[in-house]
N, C-alpha and C positions, 0 to 999 in steps of 0.2 A: 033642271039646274043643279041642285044636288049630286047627281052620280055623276059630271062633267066638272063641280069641285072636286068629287073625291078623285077622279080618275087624273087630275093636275097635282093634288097632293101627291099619290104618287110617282108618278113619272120624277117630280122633285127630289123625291128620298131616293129615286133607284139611280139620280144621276150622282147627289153627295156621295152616296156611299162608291159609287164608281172610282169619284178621286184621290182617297186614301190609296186603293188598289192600285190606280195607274201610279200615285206617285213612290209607296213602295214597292214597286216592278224595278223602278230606278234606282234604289238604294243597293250599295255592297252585301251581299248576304253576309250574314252573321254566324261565325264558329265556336265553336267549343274551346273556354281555355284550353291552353297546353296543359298537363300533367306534371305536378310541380318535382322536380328531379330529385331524388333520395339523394343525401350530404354520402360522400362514395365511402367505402367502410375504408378505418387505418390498415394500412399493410407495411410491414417487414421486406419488401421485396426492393431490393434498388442495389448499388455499389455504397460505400460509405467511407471514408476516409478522418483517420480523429489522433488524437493525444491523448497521452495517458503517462501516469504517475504513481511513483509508489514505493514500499518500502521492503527488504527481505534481508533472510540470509538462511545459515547454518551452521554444520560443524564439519570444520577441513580434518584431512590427515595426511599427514608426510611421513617419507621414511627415505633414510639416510644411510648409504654406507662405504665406508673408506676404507683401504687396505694397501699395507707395503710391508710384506711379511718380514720381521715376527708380529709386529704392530697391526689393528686393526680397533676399526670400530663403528659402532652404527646407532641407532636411535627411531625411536616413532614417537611422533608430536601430535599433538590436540587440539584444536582451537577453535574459539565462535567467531563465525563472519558475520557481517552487516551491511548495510547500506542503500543509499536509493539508487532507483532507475529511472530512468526519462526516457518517453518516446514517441513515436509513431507509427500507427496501425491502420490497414487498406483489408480493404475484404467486399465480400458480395453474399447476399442473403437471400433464398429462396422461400416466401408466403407461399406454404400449398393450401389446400380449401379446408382439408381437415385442422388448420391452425397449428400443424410442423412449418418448421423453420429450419431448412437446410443450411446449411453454409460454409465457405472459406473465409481464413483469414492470415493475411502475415503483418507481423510487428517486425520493427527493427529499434534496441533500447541502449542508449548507454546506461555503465554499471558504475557505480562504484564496491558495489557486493566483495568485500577480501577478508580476511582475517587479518591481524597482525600483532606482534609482540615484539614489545621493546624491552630489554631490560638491561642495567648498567650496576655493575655490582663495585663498589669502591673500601679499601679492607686496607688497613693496616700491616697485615702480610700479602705484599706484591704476588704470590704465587696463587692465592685464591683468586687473585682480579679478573672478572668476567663480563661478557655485555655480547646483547645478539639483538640483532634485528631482522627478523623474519615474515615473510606476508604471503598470502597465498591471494589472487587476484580473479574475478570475473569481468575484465575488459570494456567487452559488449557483448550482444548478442542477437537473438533473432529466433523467431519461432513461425512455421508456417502452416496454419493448424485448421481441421474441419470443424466445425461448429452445428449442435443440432438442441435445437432449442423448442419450446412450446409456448405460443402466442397466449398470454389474457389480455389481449386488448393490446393497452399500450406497454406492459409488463413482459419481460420476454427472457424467463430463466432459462436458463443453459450450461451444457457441460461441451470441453472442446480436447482435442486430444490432436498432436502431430507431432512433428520434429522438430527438434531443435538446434543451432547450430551458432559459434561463436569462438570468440577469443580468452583463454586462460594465461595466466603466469604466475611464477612461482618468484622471489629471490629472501636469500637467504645468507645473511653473515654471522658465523658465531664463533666468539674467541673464548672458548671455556680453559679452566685450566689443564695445561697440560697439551692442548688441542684450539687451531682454528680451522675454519671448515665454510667454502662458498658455494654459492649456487644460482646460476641466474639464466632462466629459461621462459620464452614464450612460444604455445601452440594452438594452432585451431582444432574444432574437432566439432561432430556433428553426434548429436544426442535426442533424446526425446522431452516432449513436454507435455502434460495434461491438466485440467482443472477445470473451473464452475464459475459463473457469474450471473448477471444479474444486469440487463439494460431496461432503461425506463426511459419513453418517450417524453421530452419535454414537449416539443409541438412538433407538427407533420414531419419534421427532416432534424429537427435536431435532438436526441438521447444521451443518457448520462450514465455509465455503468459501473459498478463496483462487482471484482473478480479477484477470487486465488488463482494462482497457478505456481505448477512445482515443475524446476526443469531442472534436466541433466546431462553434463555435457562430460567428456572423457576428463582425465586428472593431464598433468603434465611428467614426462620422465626428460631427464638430461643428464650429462656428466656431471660427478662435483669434484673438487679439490679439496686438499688439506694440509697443512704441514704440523707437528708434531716433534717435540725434543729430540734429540738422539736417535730419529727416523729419518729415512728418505721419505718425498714425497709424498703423501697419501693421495689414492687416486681410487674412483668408486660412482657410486651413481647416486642419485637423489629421485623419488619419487614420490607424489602423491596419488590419494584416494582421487574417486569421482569429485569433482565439481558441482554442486547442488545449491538448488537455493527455493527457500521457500517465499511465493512472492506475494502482498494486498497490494494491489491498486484499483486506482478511480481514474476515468477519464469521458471524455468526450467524442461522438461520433457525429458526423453530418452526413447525412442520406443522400444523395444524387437519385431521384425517382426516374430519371429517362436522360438522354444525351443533350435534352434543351438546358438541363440544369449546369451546361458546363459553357453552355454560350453566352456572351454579353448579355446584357436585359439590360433595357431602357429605365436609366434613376428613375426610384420612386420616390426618395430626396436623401440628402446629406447623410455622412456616417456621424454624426453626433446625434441624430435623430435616429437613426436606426440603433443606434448602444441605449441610448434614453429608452426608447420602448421596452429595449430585453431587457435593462436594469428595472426599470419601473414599471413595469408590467403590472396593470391590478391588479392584487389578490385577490383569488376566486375562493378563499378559506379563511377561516378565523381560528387560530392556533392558542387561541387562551383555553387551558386545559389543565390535568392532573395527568401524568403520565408515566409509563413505568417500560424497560425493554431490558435486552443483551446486546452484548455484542463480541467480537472477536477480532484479532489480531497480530500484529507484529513491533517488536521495539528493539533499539538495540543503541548505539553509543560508542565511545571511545572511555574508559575507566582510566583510574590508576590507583596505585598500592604503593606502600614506602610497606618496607621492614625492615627492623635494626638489630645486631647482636653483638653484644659486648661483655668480656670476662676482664680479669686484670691482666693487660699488656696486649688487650687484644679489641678490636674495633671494626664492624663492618654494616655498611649501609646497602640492600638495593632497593632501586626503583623500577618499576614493574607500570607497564602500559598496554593494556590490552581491548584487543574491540568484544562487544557484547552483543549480544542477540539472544532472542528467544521468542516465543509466543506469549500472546494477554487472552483473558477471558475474563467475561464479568459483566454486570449488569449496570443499568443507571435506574433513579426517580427523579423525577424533578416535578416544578410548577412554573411557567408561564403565563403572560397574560400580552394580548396587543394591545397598539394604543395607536392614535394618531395613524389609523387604516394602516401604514404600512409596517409600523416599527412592533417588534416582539421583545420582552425584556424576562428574564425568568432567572430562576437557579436549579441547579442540578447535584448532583450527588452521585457519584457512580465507588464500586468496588470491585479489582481482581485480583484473580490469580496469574501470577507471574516467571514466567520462567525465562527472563530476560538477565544473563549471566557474564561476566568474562569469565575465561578460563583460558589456561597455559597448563598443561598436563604432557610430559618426555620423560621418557626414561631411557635413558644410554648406557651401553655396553661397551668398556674399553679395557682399560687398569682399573678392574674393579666395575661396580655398576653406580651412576648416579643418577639419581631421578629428583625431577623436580614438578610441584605442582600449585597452583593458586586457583581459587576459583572467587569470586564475590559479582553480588548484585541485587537484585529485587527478588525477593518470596512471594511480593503481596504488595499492592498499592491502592490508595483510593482520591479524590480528588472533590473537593466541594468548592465548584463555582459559579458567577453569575454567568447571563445569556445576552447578549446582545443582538438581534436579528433585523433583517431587511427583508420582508414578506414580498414575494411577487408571484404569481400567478400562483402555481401549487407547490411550489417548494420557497424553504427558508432559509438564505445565506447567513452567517451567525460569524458570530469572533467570541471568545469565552477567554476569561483568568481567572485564581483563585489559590487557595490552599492543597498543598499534596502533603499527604501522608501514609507511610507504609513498613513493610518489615527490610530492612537491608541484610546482608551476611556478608562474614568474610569465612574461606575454609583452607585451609592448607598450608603453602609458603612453599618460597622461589629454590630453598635447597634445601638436602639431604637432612638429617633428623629435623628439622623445624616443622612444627605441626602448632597449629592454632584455631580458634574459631569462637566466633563470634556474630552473636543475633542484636539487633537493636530494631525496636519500635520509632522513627525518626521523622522531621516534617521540613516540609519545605514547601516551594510554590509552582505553579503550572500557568500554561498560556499554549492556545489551539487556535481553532478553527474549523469550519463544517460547513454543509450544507444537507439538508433534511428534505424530504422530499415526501407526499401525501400519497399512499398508494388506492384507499379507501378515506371513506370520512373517518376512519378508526386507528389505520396503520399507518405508520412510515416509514422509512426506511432514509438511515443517515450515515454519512460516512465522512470522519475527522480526522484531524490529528493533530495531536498533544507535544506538548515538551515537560516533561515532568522532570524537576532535581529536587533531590533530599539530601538531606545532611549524612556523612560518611559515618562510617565507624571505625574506632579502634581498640585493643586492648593488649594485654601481656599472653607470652606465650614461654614455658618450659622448653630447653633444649639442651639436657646434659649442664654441663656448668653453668651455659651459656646464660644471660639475660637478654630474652628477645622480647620487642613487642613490634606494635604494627599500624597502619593506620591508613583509610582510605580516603582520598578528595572527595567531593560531593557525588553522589550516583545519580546522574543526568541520564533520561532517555529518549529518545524520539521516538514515539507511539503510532501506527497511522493506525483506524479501525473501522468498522462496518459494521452497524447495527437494524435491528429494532425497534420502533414505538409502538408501544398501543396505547392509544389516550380514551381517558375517562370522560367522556365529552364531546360533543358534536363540533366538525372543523365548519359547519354551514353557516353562513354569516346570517 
């Protein structure tokens, strides 16, 4: 009876355990997750298309000469150009493995980059009366240039070298005494350009870069005219130096990764929603810090100068207007702090050196030789203001005002013996803008620009009998710059 229990208990257990088995014979076998897919590394490789802005100039030279014998005469001029350029830029960039970065690119920019001098002389004796208005012009332009850069990531220094090719003009009226003299000529001409910059990914497709670059394009030659007292005609040619301009700008690129980025896509909603995100983008960094950098640049302006001379029975005023330019160097400190997650509020302090000048320098050969020369503008400047900023993701949009203060001069004067000069420590006030951007949790890299005016100077000057002095409007400049940070402090929230 027992081994007929036991031999039922089993047959029971060998049937249970059957039913598991038959009922997972029926289930879907079971696979292995997938292999979770590595986020694809950044790459520099696509076409790009962007804007860009900026500031330059340098220093023109013309030469002039008129002849209807026995008469004859000629002259070489000097002068600082300025101004901004605007544009747009196409190109396409090659990511190779070793982290080179091949590439083309062309710009096409309007200029306002010219030199010019105005001066209007008004005297008591009608035969000194003089007045010229001269300009030397960069048009537009255009550069179409290789590019070869080294990838860190989303950092991508680079140096670029091509040709460059654009529109110059020259014109020229000047009624000296004794002598008037015209000239009005425009040419194209095809030159070289090279220089160095710096793009910095903001997210997968869109970058922001700040670059020099120095071009050079042919000068301009054409006929001039002239007439002259008790001469026929004067007839002659006018010509200047190269065309050059040293240039900073900042601008923006947008990346096309493949041919789909140029076909419709289906809204993923409204452009007030799409600006909202790029404006307000969370800050990935906390920018409250100590902080200390350099930076570098370009400035430059339109000046002007009065000088006066007067003996007894005798009376003469001119007015002098000239454009400026020159390079800035110099460092900042400052302290900010954020607040209310997005806002940054801070003040700063920066100092340079300045070589941001007008100048009008001629010297003519006729009846006799006359030369004339002015130069004034900034030695030295410094600027102490507060910070204003809009934090989003890793860069910091800002607006800044405050106090400026720096060295002004005046050297020379518009004619023949007048010599003067003049240094003043002077103050006045500034207002910019920027945007700064987090390269590391340590560095960043920003790039502004300022409007700084100071207060003029004048004083007396010796000239023979003469009682001359002098005096200049306020020394206004537009700054753009590229810098710098290293902060004392972690940017980690």
């Amino acid at each position: 009876m027992i081994e007929k229990k036991l031999s039922a208990c089993l047959v029971a257990l060998a049937a249970l355990s059957a039913v598991p088995a038959a009922k997972a014979a029926d289930l879907p076998a079971r696979k292995a997750p997938p292999p979770i897919a590595a986020a694809p590394l950044f790459t520099w490789t696509g076409f790009h298309l962007g804007y860009n802005r900026g500031y330059g100039g340098a220093v023109y030279e013309a030469n002039a000469a008129l002849a209807a014998p026995p008469a004859g005469w000629a002259s070489q001029t000097f002068d600082h150009a300025s101004g901004w350029v605007t544009g747009l830029q196409a190109g396409y960039d090659r990511h190779l493995s070793n982290d080179v970065v091949l590439g083309v690119e062309t710009d096409l920019q309007w200029s306002d980059i010219q030199s010019s001098h105005q001066a209007a002389t008004a005297t008591s004796n009608p035969f000194l009366a003089a007045a010229a208005n001269t300009s030397q012009s960069l048009e537009w332009f255009g550069t179409t240039r290789a590019r070869l850069g080294y990838s860190f990531g989303r950092l991508l220094p680079y140096v670029t070298g091509g040709v460059a090719y654009g529109e110059t003009s020259v014109q020229s009226l000047q009624m000296l005494p004794g002598l008037a003299m015209g000239v009005s000529r425009r040419a194209g001409g095809v030159g070289f350009a090279a220089g160095a910059g710096l793009d910095v990914a903001l997210s997968d497709r869109l970058s922001a870069r700040a670059e020099y670059l120095y071009l050079q394009l042919p000068g301009v030659a054409g006929l001039a005219a002239g007439v002259a007292p008790a001469s026929p005609a004067l007839v002659g040619a006018y010509q200047t130096g190269t065309i050059g301009a040293n240039l900073v700008r900042g601008g923006l690129n947008y990346r096309f990764a493949g041919v789909n980025d140029l076909l419709p896509a289906a809204p993923s909603g409204d452009l007030v929603t799409t600006v909202k995100g790029m404006l307000f983008e969370e800050p990935a960094l906390d920018w409250t810090s100590f902080y200390a950098g350099v930076n570098g640049g370009y400035g430059g302006n339109v000046l002007n100068l009065t000088t006066s001379s007067s003996s007894p029975g005798f009376a003469q005023v001119t007015n002098l207007s000239d454009r400026s330019g020159g390079g800035v160097a110099g460092g900042q400190v400052g302290y900010q702090f954020q607040f209310a997650r997005r806002f940054v509020l801070g003040v700063e302090s920066d100092a340079h050196w300045s070589g941001v000048t007008a100048s009008h320098q001629e010297t003519a050969f006729g009846a006799g030789v006359f030369s004339a020369g002015a130069a004034y503008g900034m030695d030295w400047f410094g600027t102490t203001r507060a910070r204003l900023g809009l934090a989003r993701a890793s860069s910091l949009l800002f607006v800044t005002g405050g106090v400026a203060y720096g060295g002004v001069n005046v050297a020379g004067g518009p004619a023949g013996p007048f010599l003067a000069g003049a240094n003043a420590t002077q103050f006045g006030w500034t207002v910019g803008s920027g945007t700064e951007y987090a390269l590391t949790d340590k560095l960043s890299l920003k790039a502004d620009y300022l409007y700084v005016s100071l207060n003029g100077v004048s004083g007396r000057a010796a000239a023979g009998s003469l009682a001359e002095s002098f005096s200049t409007g306020s020394i206004a400049t537009h700054v753009t710059r590229v810098g710098l940070n290293w902060r004392f402090g972690s940017f980690a929230h």
